[in-house]
C-alpha positions as CSV (number, residue, x, y, z in Angstrom):
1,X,-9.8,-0.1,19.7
2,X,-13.3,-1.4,21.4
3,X,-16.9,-1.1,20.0
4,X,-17.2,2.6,21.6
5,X,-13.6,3.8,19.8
6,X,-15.2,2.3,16.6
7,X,-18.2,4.5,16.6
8,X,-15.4,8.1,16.5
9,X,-13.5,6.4,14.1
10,X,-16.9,6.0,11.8
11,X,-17.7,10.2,13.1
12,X,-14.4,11.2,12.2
13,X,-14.5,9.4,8.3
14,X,-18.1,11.3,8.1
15,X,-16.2,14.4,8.1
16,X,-13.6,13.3,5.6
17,X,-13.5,13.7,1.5
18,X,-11.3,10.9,1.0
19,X,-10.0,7.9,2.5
20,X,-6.4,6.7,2.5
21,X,-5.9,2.7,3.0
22,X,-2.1,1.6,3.7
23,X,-2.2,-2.1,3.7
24,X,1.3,-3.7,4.8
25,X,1.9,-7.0,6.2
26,X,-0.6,-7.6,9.3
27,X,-4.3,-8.0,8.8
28,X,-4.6,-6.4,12.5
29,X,-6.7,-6.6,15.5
30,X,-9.7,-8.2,15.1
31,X,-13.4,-7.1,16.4
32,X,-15.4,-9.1,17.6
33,X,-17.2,-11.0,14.9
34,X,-13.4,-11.6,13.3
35,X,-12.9,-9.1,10.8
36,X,-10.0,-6.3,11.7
37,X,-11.1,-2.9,12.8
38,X,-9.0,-1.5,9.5
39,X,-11.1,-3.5,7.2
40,X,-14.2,-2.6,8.9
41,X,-13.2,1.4,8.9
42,X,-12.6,0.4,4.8
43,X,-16.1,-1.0,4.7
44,X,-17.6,2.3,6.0
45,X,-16.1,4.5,3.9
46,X,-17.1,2.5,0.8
47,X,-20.5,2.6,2.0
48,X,-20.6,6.3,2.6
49,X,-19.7,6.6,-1.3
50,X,-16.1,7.7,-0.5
51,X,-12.9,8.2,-2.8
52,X,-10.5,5.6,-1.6
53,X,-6.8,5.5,-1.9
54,X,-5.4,2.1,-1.7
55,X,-1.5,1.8,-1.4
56,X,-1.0,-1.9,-1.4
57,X,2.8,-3.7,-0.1
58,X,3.7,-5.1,-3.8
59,X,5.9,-8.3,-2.2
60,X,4.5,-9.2,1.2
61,X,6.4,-12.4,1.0
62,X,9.9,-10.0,1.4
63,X,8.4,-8.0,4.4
64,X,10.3,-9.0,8.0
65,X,8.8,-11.4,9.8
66,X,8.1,-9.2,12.8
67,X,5.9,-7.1,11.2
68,X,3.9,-9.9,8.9
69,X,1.0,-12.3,10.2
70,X,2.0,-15.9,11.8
71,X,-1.4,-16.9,12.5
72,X,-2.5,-19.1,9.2
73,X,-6.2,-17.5,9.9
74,X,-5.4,-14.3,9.7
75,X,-2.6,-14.5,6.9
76,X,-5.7,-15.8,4.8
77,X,-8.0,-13.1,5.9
78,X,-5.2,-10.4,4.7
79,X,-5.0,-11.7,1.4
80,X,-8.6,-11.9,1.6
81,X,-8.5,-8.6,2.0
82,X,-6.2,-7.4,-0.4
83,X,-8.2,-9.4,-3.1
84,X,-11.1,-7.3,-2.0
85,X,-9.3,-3.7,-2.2
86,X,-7.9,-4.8,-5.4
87,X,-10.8,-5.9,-6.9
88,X,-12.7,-2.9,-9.3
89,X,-10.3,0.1,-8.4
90,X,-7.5,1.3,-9.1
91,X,-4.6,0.6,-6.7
92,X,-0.8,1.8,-6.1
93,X,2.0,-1.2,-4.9
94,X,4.9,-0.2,-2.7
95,X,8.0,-1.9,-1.3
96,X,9.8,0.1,0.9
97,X,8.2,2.2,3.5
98,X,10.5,5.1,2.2
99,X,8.2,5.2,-1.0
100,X,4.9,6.3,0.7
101,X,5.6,9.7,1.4
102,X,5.9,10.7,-2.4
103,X,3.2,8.1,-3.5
104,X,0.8,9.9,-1.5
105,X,2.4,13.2,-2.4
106,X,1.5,12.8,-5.9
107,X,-1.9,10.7,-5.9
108,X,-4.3,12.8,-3.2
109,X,-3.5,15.9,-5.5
110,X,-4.3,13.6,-8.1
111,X,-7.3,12.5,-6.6
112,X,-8.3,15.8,-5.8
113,X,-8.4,17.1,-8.9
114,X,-10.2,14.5,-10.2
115,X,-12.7,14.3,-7.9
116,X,-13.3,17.7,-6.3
117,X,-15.3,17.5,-2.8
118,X,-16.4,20.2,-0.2
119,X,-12.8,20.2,1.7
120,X,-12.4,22.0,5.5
121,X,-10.8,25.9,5.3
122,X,-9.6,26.7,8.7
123,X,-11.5,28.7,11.6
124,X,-10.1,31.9,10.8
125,X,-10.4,32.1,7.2
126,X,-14.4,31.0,7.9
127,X,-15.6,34.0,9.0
128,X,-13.6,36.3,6.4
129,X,-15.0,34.0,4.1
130,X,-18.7,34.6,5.2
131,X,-18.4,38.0,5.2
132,X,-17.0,38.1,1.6
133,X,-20.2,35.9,0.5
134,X,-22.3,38.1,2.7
135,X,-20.8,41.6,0.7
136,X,-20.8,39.2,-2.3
137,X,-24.5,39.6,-2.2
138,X,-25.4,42.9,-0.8
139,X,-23.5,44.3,-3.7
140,X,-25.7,41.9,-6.5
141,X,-28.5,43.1,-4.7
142,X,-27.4,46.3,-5.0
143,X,-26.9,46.1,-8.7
144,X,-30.4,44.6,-9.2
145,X,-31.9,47.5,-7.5
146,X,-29.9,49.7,-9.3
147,X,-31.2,48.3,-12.6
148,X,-34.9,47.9,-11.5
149,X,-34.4,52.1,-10.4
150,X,-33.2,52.6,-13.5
151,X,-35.7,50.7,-15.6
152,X,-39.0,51.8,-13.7
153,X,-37.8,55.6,-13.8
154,X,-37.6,55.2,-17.7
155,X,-40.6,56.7,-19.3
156,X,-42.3,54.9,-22.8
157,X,-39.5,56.0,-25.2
158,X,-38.1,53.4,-28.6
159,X,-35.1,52.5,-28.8
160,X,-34.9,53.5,-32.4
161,X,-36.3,56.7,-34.2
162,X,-38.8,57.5,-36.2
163,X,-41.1,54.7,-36.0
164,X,-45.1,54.5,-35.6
165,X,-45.8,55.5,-32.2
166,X,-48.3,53.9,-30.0
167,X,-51.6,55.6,-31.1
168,X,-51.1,54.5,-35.3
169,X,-52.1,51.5,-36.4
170,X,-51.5,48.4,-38.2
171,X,-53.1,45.7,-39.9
172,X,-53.2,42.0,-39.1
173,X,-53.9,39.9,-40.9
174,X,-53.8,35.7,-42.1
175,X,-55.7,33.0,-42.7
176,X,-59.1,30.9,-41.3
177,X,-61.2,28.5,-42.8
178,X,-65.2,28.5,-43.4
179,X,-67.3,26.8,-45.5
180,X,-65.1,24.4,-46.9
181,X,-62.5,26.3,-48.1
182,X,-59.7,29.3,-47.0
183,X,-60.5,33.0,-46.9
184,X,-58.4,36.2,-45.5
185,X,-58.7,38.0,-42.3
186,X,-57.5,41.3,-41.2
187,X,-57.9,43.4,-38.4
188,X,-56.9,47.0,-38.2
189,X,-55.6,47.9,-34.4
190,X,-53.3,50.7,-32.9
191,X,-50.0,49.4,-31.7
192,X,-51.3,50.0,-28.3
193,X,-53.9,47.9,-28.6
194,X,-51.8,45.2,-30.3
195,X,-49.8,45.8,-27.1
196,X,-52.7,45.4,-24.6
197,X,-54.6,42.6,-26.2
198,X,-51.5,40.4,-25.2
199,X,-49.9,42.2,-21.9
200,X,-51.3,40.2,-19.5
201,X,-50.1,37.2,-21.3
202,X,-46.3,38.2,-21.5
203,X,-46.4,37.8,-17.5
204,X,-46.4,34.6,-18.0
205,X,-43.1,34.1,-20.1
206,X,-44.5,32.3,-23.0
207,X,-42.6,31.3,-26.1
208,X,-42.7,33.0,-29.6
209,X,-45.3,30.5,-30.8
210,X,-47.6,31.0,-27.9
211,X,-47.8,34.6,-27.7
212,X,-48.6,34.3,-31.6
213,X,-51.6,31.9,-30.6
214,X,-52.9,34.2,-28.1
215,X,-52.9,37.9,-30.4
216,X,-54.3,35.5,-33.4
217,X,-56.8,34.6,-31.4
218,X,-57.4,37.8,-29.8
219,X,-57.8,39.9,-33.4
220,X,-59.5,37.5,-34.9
221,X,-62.5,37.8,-32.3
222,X,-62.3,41.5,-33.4
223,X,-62.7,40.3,-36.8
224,X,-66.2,38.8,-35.8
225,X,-66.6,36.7,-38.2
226,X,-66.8,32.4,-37.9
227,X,-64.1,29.8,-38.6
228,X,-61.7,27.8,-37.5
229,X,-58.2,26.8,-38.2
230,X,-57.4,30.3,-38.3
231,X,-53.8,31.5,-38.7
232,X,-51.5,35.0,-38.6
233,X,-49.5,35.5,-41.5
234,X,-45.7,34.9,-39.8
235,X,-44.4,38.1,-42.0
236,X,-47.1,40.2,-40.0
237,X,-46.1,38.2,-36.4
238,X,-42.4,39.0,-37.0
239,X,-42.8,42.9,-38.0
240,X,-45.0,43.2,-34.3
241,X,-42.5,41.2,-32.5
242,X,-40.0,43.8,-33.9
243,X,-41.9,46.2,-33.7
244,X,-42.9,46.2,-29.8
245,X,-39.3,45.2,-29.3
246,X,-38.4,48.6,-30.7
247,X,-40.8,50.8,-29.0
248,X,-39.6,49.1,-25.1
249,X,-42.8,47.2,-24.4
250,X,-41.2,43.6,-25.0
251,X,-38.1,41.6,-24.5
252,X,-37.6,39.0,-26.0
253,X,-35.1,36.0,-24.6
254,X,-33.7,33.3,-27.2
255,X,-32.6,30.0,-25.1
256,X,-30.7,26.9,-26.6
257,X,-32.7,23.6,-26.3
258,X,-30.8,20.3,-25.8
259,X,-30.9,19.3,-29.0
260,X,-29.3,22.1,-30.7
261,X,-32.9,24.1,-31.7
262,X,-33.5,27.7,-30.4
263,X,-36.7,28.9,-28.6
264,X,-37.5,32.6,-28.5
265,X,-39.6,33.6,-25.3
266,X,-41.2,37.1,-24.6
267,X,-42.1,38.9,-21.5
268,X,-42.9,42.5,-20.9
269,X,-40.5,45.2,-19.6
270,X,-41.1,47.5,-16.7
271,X,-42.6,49.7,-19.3
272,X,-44.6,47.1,-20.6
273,X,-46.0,46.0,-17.5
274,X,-46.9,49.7,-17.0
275,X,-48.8,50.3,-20.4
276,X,-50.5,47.0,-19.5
277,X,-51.9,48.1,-16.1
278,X,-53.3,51.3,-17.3
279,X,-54.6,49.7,-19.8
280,X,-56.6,46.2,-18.3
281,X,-57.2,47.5,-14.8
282,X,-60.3,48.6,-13.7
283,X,-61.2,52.0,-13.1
284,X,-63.8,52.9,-9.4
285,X,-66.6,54.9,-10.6
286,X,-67.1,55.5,-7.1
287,X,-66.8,59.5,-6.3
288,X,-63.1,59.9,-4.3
């Protein structure tokens, strides 16, 4: 192997998941700055981040002498070698050249199971294989259309019966502080307006907590009145949250948070985001 033979070797182990070292009694040929071609190729492939396999003859002392190293140099640079492969991995010894077949039989599965990587298929199984991805998606897509067809051809109705409608009303109400001490607000709005006052908000995904800052804020402007620290009872929050939930204007997502909590998040639904155009956009009062 020269210099140039070197440089395939190092294009073939770019396309490989794992690397298999069989180290026996020679240190073999050397390149030219005096380190063998093998134990260069094992250099690479520890470099590139690879699995490596190391099979490792257990009693070099007992191998023929035609097939170990007579040179004191490079009998040192095997051991050398071996020390290196041995040291901080895990490595299989064999005796008998009979014993690699079903060594390597039963640690690359091994290997692979532990440590799955991206593998070759062959050519003809590649384009049945894009073509299954391919259908694979048309058919999510399909689905997803499906459900936004569905969805957008709904019409406002609840998903329970016989609950206020959009056009009664309810009163919020909490807490602010003026004047050095706590008094009551409340605010009497129609479910639609409830609705409206925090639509545009919803499009931004905000949590529970947020969209409770924002319709606080909102009704207590309509209270007209000054303070500050200024609070919504949580009772009230909860039976609008519910309440929009039930008449198909809000979803509302609950996600787990690393450390065990949960968060609750609300956006609008397609009938949501209807109600809330017709009711923040402006209208042209220019003649048609």
């Amino acid at each position: 192997m020269d210099e140039e033979q070197f440089a395939f070797i190092k294009r073939v182990i770019d396309d490989c998941d794992y690397y298999l070292l069989i180290i026996g009694g020679r240190y073999g040929s050397l390149s030219e700055n005096g380190v063998s071609y093998t134990e260069q190729e094992y250099d690479y492939a520890i470099s590139k981040g690879m699995k490596v396999l190391a099979l490792i003859h257990g009693s070099p002392d007992t191998i023929a002498l035609g097939k170990s190293e007579r040179d004191p140099s490079s009998m040192a640079k095997l051991e050398a070698f071996r020390k290196k492969v041995s040291t901080g991995r895990l490595v299989k010894f064999w005796k008998d050249a009979h014993e690699l077949p079903a060594i390597v039989a039963l640690s690359l599965p091994q290997t692979i199971k532990t440590y799955p990587a991206i593998g070759w298929i062959r050519a003809d199984r590649a384009a049945n294989e894009d073509v299954l991805s391919e259908l694979n998606t048309a058919r999510r897509q399909i689905e997803e259309l499906k459900s936004q067809v569905n969805e957008n051809s709904k019409e406002f109705s609840p998903v329970v019966g016989d609950i206020a409608g959009l056009q009664e009303d309810f009163v919020l109400k909490g807490t602010y502080w003026h004047g050095q001490r706590t008094h009551v607000w409340q605010v009497q709005m129609s479910w639609r307006d409830i609705f409206i006052t925090i639509g545009p908000y919803l499009m931004q995904t905000p949590a529970a907590d947020a969209a409770k800052t924002y319709l606080t804020r909102e009704a207590f402007r309509r209270f007209n009145f000054p303070g500050s620290r200024i609070y919504m009872d949580d009772q009230v929050f909860q039976t609008v949250a519910l309440q929009l939930k039930a008449l198909g204007l809000v979803k509302i997502d609950v996600r787990s948070h690393e450390n065990g909590s949960s968060i609750a998040f609300w956006s609008s639904t397609p009938a949501g985001e209807k109600l809330t155009l017709e009711g923040r956009l402006i209208r042209s009062t220019s003649a048609e």
